[in-house]
N, C-alpha and C positions, 0 to 999 in steps of 0.2 A: 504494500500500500504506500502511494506517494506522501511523503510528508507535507506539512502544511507549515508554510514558515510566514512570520510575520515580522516586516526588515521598516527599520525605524532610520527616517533619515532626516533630513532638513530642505529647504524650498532651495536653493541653487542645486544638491547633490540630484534632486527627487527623478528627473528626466535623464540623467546619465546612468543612476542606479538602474533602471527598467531598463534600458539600451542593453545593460550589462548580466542583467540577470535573464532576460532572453537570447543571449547569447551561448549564456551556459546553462539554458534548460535545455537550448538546441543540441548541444552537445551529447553524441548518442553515448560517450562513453560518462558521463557523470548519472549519479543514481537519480532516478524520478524525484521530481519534488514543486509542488505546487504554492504560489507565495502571491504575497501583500505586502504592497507600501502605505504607509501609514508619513507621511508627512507633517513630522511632530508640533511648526508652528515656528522653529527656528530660523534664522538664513544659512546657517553655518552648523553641520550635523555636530562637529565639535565641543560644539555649545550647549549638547545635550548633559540633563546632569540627571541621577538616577530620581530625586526629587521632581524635578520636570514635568519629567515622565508618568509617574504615578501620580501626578493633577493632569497630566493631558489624556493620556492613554486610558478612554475610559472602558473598556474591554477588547479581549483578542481576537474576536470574533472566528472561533474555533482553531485559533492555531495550536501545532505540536512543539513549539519554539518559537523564540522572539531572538532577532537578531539585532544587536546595536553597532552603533558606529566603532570600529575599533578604537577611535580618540576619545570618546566619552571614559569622562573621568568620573572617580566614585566607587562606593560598595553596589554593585548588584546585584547582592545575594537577596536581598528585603522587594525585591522585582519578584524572585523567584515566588516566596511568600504571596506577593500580592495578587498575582497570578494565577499560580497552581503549573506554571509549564515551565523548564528551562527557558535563560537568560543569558545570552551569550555575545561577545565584544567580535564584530566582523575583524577583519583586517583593517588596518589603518587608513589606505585609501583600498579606494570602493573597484578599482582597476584591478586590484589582488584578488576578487573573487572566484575568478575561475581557478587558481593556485591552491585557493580557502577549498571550494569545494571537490578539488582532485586530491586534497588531505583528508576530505571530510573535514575538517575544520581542528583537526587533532595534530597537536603538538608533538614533531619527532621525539621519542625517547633517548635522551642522550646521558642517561642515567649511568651506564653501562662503556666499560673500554675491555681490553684486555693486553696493553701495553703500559708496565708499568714508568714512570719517569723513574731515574736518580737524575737529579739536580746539582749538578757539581758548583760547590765555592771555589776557584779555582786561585784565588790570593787566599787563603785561610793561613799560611803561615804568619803574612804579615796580619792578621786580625786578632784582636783580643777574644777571649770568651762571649763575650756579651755581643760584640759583634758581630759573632759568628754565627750564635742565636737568633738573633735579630735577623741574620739573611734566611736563614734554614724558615724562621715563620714566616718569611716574605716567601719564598718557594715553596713553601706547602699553602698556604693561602691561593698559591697561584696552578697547582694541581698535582706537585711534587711529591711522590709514595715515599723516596727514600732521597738524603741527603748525602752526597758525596764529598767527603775532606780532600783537595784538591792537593798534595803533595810536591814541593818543586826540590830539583835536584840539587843538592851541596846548599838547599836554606833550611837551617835548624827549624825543628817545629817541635819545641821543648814542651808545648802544653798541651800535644796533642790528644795527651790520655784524659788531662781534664775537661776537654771540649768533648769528648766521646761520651765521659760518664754522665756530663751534662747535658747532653742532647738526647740521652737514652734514660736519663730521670724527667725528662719531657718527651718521653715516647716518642722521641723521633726515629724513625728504621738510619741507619747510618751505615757508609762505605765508607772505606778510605782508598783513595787512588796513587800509589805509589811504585816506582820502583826498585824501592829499597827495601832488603828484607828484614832490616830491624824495623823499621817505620811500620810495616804489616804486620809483623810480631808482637811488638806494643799494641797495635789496634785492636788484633785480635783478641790481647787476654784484657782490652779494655773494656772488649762490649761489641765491637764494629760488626756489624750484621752478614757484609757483605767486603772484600777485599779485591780491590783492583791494585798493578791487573798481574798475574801471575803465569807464567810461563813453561814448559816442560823442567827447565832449569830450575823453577823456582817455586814448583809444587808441593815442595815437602813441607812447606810451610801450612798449606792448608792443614796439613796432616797434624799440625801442634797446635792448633785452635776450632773453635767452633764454627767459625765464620764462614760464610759459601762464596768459594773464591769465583773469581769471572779471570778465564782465564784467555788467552793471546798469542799467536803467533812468537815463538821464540827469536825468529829471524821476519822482518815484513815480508808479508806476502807470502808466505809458506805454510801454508794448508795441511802439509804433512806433518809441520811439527806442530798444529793445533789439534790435527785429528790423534798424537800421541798423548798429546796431555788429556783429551778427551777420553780416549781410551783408558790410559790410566784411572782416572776417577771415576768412570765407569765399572772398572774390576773392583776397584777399593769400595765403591758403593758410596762413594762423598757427591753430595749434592756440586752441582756446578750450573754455571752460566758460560758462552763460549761467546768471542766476539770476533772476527777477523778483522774486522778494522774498515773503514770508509775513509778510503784517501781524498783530498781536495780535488778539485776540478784543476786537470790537465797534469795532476800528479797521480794518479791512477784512479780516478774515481768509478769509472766503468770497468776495468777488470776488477777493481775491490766489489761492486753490485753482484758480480757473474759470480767472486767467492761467497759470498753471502747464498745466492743461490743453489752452489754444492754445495756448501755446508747443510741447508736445510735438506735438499735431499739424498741425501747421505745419512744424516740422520736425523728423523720426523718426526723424533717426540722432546729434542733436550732442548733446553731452555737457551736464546739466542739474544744476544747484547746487540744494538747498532749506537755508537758514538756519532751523534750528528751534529756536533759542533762544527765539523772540518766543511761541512757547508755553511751553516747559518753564519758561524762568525766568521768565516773566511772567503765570502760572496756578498758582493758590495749587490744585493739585490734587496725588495725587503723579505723580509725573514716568512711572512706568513704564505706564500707563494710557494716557495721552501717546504715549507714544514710541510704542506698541503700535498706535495708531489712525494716527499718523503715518508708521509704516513700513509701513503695510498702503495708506495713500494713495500713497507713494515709489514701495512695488511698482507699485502699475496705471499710476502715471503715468512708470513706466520713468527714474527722476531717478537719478542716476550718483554724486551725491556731495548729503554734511549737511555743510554746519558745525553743528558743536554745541560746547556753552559748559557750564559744572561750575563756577559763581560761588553760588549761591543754595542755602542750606544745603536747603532741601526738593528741590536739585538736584543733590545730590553726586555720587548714582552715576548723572547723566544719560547722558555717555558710555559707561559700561559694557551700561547699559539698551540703549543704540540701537546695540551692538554687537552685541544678543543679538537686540534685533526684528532687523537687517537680516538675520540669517542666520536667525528663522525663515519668515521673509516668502519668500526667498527656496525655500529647501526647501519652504513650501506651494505656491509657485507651478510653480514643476517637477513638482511632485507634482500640479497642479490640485486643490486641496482646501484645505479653509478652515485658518486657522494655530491646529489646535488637536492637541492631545498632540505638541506638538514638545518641549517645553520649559517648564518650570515659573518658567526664569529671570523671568517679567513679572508672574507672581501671588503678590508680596508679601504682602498683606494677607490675602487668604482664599485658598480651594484648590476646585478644583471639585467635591472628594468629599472632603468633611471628616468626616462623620460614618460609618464605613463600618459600625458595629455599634449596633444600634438594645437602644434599655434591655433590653427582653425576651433579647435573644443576651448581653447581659452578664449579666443574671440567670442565662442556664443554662450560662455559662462558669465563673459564681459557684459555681455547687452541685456544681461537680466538684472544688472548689481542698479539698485536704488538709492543708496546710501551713498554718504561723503567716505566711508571707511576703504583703506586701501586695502586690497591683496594681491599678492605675489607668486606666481608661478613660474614653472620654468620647462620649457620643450627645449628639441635639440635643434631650436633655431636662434634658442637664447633665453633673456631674462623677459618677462610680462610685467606689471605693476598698473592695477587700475584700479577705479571706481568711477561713479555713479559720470566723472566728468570727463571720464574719455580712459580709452587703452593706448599703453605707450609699452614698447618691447628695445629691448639693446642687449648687446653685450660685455658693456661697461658699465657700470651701473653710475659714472659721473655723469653720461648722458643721459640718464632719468633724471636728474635732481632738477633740472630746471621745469619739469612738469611738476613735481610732487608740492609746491608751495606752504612747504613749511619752514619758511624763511623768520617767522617769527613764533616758532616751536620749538626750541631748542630739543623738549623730552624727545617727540617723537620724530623729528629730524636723526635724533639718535637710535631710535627704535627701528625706521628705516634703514638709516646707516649699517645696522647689524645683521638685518635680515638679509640687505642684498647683498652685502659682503656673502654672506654664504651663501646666498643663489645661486651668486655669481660663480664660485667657489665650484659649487655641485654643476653648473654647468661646463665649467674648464675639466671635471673629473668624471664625468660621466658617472654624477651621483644621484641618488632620491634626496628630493627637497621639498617638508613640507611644510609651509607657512608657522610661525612660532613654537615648532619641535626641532629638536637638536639631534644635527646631521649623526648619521649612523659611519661610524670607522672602525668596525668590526669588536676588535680586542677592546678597544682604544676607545669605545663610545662611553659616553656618560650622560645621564639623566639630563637635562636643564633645571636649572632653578625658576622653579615656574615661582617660589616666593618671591625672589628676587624681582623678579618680571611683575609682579603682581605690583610691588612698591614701587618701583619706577612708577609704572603706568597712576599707581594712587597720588603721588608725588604732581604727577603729570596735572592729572585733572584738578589737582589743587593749586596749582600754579596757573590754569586755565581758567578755575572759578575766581581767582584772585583778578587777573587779568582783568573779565569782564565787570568786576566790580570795579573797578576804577576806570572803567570805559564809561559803568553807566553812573559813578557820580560826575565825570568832566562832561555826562551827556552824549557820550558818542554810542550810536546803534549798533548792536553786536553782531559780526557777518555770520548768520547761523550755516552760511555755504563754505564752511572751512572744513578743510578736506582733512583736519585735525587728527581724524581718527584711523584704528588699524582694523585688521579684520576681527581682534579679539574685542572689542568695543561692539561689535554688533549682537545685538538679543534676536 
C-alpha cells in the first residue's frame, strides 16, 4: 500500500516542491507513495518552527507521515504527540529529495569500521608527560583505538616508562614505535600493548614481554624475511601484526601496494598493518583525497590496522579523515556498493551537487519575492542577490554593492558582506551554499553561531529603531522602501 505523506513547506519553496516530488513519484525505481503540500503560511520554509506549526496545521488529513523542511529548527518530537503519525526533517534543500527518497530517508550506519587507527606522536621524546596526554586525548577524541610512542634514533627518551604507565592508568591501548631493542624492552615490561616495529632479527624480544609485536621486513622490500618472522610467531603461537611497509610516491609506492597484496594472499587470516603516513604527510595534496583512495585500497586488501601520523600542517585532520574513510569503506563494503552518499565527511573542497538551482529557477523564484528583504543564491553562472526591487547576478560580489543600498546600514551592509563573501567562495569551489547556514568543509565544518547572528541582527534593529526616532523628532518621513532587511527578517 502506497504511503500517504504530508510535506510542509513555505509560499516561494511550494511550486518547486511539487515540480520535485513529481519527479520522483515518476521514478519507477523509488517505492509508491502518495502526498500533500500543505503550505504552512510562511515565505521562507526555514522559518518554520515546531510551534508554528501546531497553531497552523490544523489536521493531517489522513497522512502516514508529515515531512518538514530539513532547516526547520526545534524539538519535533511534541508534532509527533500532537499528531499521532511520525514527524520527520526532509533534506535541507528541497533539490535533495530524490537522494532523501532512494535512502528512504534513513541515515547511512556508520557506526561500525573494522580498521583499527594507532595514532603515532611522533616528537614524544621531546614532550613532557602531560603533553603527551594531552595529544593521545586529542587523537582518541578524533577516532584513534591505540596511541603510538613515536621513538627517534640516538634521542634519549628517559621517561618513557612513565608516559606508558600513565596512559595505561587512562586506559589508553599504547604502542611504542622503535628500533631499539632496549626502548621495546622497557615498553614492554611497562605496559605497551603493542611494539613497533620488530624484525626476524629482533623477535626475540616479543618473546620476553606480553606485548603483540607488528613486525617488518628485516631488509626493505623483502617479503621473504617478513614471511620468516611471520612464520616464526606462527609456530610459537604469539599473536602478531605484519606490515610490509608503503613506500612514498616514486620511491616505491606501487611495488610496496603489489607487496601488501601477496602478503594478504599468502596468508588470509593474520592481522595486517599499513603505515600511511608516507602518503599523507609526504604528498603536498590534501590529505582527505588521500585517505579516501587509501581506505578504499585497506578495504579490498582486508588490512586490520593504519598507523597514521597528524605532524604536517596540510595534515592536521589526517587522523580524523581516516576515521571517517574507514567506517565509510567499511559500510560500502557490507552494503556491496561503491563508497558514495555515505558521508560528506571526505569532500572538503567541492560537493557533488553544488549548484542545485540553475539562473532561470532563481529568476522565477525572483519574480514572486514581495518584500524589501534580500536573498542570495548561487548557480554555476554565478552569484544572484535580490528582492522585491529587482534581481542582480555577478561574480564579484563588489559589483553587487552598488544595487544592495545599504549605504547607511552599517549592520546589514555587514551581514551582506559575509554572506557573499561565501557565495562567492562556494561558487569559485564548486560548493553548496545556503542562505544564512554555514558552508559544509567536510572534516572541517562547524555549526554557525546562529546566537551570535541573532545579536547582530537584534543590535541591528535597535540601531534602526533609534535611527527613525530621530528622523521622526527633526520630522523627517521614514522611507518604509528600504531594502534594510535579509531573508531571515521575513515571517
Amino acid at each position: 500500500m502506497a504511503e500517504n505523506l504530508l510535506f510542509l513547506t513555505g509560499k516561494l519553496a511550494e511550486s518547486s516542491l511539487k515540480k520535485v516530488l513529481d519527479e520522483v513519484q515518476s521514478n519507477p525505481k523509488t517505492p509508491a507513495f502518495k502526498y500533500r503540500i500543505q503550505q504552512i503560511g510562511v515565505s521562507v520554509a526555514a522559518l518554520m518552527t515546531p510551534d508554528l506549526i501546531a497553531r497552523r496545521l490544523k489536521e493531517t488529513g489522513g497522512a502516514d507521515k508529515i515531512i518538514l523542511p530539513g532547516l526547520c529548527l526545534g524539538d519535533i518530537s511534541a508534532l509527533e504527540t500532537l499528531y499521532g503519525v511520525p514527524v520527520v526533517r526532509g533534506p535541507a534543500d528541497l533539490k535533495d529529495l530524490p537522494q532523501y527518497f532512494g535512502q528512504a530517508g534513513i541515515t547511512p550506519d556508520l557506526s561500525q569500521y573494522s580498521v583499527k587507527i594507532f595514532a603515532e606522536i611522533v616528537d614524544a621524546p621531546f614532550l613532557g608527560v602531560d603533553a603527551i596526554v594531552a595529544k593521545a586525548q586529542q587523537y582518541q577524541a578524533q577516532g584513534a583505538n591505540v596511541i603510538d610512542l613515536g621513538c627517534l634514533p640516538a634521542v634519549p627518551f628517559p621517561h618513557l616508562v612513565d608516559v606508558i604507565k600513565q596512559l595505561k592508568q587512562l586506559d589508553f591501548k599504547v604502542s611504542v614505535d622503535s628500533l631499539n631493542s632496549d626502548d621495546l624492552l622497557k615498553a614492554g615490561h611497562a605496559g605497551a600493548d603493542f611494539l613497533l616495529s620488530l624484525t626476524e632479527k629482533t623477535l626475540w624480544v616479543a618473546h620476553e614481554v606480553a606485548a603483540t609485536p607488528v613486525l617488518i621486513p628485516a631488509k626493505p622490500h623483502s617479503l621473504a624475511s617478513l614471511y620468516r618472522a611471520i612464520e616464526a610467531c606462527l609456530t610459537a603461537g604469539k599473536a602478531f601484526i605484519a606490515d610490509p611497509i608503503l613506500d612514498p610516491i616514486h620511491f616505491g609506492l606501487t611495488n610496496s601496494i603489489v607487496r601488501y597484496q601477496k602478503l594478504r594472499k599468502k596468508y588470509p587470516a593474520i592481522q595486517i598493518m599499513m603505515g600511511i603516513g608516507n602518503l599523507t604527510e609526504l604528498t603536498d595534496a590534501d590529505t582527505t583525497g588521500i585517505n579516501a583512495l587509501l581506505f578504499g585500497l585497506i578495504s579490498e586488501l582486508n588490512v586490520n590496522a593504519v598507523l597514521a601520523t597528524s605532524v604536517s600542517p596540510h595534515a592536521v585532520n589526517a587522523i580524523l579523515e581516516a576515521d571517517i574513510a574507514r567506517r565509510i569503506m567499511h559500510a560500502a563494503k557490507l552494503d556491496s556498493r561503491l563508497p558514495r552518499g555515505y558521508s560528506n565527511g571526505l569532500l572538503g573542497l567541492h560537493d557533488r551537487r553544488p549548484f542545485t538551482y540553475s539562473a532561470d529557477e532563481v529568476k522565477a523564484i525572483a519574480a514572486l519575492i514581495k518584500d524589501p528583504s534580500f536573498r542570495i543564491q548561487v548557480s554555476s553562472d554565478g552569484v544572484h542577490v535580490y528582492n522585491r526591487d529587482g534581481l542582480h547576478s555577478a561574480t564579484d560580489p563588489f559589483d553587487l554593492y552598488p544595487h544592495l543600498k545599504v549605504d547607511d546600514d552599517a549592520s546589514h551592509a555587514f551581514y551582506l558582506g559575509v554572506e557573499l563573501a561565501r557565495a562567492q567562495i562556494a561558487w569559485q569551489l564548486n560548493k553548496r551554499y545556503v542562505q544564512d547556514q554555514s558552508m559544509e568543509w567536510g572534516v572541517r565544518s562547524q555549526d554557525i553561531d546562529t546566537l551570535g547572528k541573532a545579536s547582530h541582527r537584534t543590535a541591528s534593529l535597535q540601531e534602526k529603531a533609534a535611527k527613525l526616532k530621530q528622523k521622526a523628532a527633526a520630522g523627517i518621513e521614514a522611507d518604509d522602501n528600504s531594502p534594510a532587511g535579509s531573508k531571515q527578517d521575513s515571517a
